[in-house]
C-alpha positions in Angstrom: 101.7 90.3 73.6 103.8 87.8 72.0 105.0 88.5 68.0 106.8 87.3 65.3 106.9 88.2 62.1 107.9 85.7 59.0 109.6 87.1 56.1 110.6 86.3 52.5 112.8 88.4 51.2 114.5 87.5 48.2 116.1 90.1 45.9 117.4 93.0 47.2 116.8 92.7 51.2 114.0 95.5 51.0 111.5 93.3 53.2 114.5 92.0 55.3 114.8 96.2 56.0 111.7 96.7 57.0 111.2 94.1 59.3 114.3 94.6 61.2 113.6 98.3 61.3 110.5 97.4 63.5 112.4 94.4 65.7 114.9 97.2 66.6 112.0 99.5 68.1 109.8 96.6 69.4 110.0 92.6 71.0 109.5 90.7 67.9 110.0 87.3 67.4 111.6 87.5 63.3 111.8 84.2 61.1 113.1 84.0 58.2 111.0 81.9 56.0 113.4 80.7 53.5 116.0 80.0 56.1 114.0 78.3 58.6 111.9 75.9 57.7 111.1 74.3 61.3 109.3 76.7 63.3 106.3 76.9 65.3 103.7 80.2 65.1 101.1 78.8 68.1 103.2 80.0 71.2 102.3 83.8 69.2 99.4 86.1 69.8 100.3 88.0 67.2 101.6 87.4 63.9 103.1 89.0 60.6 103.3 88.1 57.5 106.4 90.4 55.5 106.7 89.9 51.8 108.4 91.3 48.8 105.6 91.5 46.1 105.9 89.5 42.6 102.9 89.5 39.7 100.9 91.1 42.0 101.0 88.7 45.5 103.0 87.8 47.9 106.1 86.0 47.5 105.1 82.0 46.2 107.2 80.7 48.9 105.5 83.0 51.9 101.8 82.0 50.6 102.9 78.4 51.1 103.8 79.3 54.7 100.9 81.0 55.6 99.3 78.0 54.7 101.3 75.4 56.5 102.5 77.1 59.5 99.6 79.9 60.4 97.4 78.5 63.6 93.6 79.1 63.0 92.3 82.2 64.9 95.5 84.3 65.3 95.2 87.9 65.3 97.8 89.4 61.6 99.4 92.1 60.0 100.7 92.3 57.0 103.9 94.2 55.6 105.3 94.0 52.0 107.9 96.1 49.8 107.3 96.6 46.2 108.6 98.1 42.9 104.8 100.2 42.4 102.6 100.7 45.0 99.2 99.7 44.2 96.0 98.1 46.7 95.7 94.9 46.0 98.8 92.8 47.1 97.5 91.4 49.8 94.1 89.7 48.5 96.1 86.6 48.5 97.3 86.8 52.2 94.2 87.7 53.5 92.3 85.0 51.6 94.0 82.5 53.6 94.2 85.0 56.7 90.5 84.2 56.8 90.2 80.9 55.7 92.3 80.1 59.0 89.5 82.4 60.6 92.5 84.8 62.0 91.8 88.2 63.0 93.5 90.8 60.4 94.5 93.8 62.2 96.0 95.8 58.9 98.6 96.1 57.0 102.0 98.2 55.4 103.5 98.3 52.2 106.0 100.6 50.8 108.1 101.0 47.6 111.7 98.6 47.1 114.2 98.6 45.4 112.7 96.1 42.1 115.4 94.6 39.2 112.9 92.1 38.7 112.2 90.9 34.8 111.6 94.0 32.4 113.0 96.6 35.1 116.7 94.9 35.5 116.8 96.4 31.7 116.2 100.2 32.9 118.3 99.6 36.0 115.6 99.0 38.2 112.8 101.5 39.4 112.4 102.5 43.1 116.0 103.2 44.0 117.0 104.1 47.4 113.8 102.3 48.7 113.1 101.0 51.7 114.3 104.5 52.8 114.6 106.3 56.3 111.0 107.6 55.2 109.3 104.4 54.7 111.1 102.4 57.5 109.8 105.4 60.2 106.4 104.6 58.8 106.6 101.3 58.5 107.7 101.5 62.3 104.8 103.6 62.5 102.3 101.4 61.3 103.3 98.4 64.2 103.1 100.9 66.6 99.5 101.5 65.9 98.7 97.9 66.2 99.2 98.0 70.0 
């Protein structure tokens, strides 16, 4: 089965981490979605979508992409790093996921490194994240998807 996964990651790498944690173990395709901006997701059966999270979503930039590049009826995943772990981060991704009537086979998220607004004040809050921990998991979690 064919993958790629696109990624933004912005700040501190923690998403760039994670997904190359995964490539190392597995044949995945990775774009970077900020770097490359021609690419082409139909030749993929499967795809993820790797974000950091910010107010609550994914990354502005990566919901743009999911727009404009996913294929309708693609099977997904989803993997994100954040500075709290809560449920929620996703809603956006998926509502799009299903508007483009793709199949979503789950998803991963695990705590990174965050400076972001308020917490660059307290020196940040989830240091040392993504660590050997959550990038074993992270691997983990693709590993179930096949």
């Amino acid at each position: 089965m064919k993958t790629a996964i696109v990624y933004v990651s912005m700040h501190h790498g923690n998403t760039k981490k994670v997904v190359e944690a995964v490539s190392a173990k597995f044949d995945v395709t990775l774009i970077d979605g900020i770097k490359e901006k021609d690419f082409d997701l139909s030749e993929f059966d499967r795809i993820g979508f790797a974000s950091g999270i910010a107010f609550g979503k994914f990354y502005p930039q990566m919901l743009k992409i999911m727009k404009e590049k996913l294929p309708e009826s693609k099977a997904v995943f989803f993997l994100y790093t954040c500075g709290v772990k809560a449920k929620k981060y996703s809603k956006a991704a998926r509502q799009i996921a299903m508007m483009k009537k793709a199949e979503i086979l789950g998803e991963f998220g695990c705590k990174g490194y965050d400076t972001y607004g308020i917490f660059r004040f307290l020196g940040g809050i989830s240091k040392g994240h993504p660590n050997e921990t959550d990038l074993r998991k992270a691997i983990e979690f693709y590993e179930s998807l096949n």
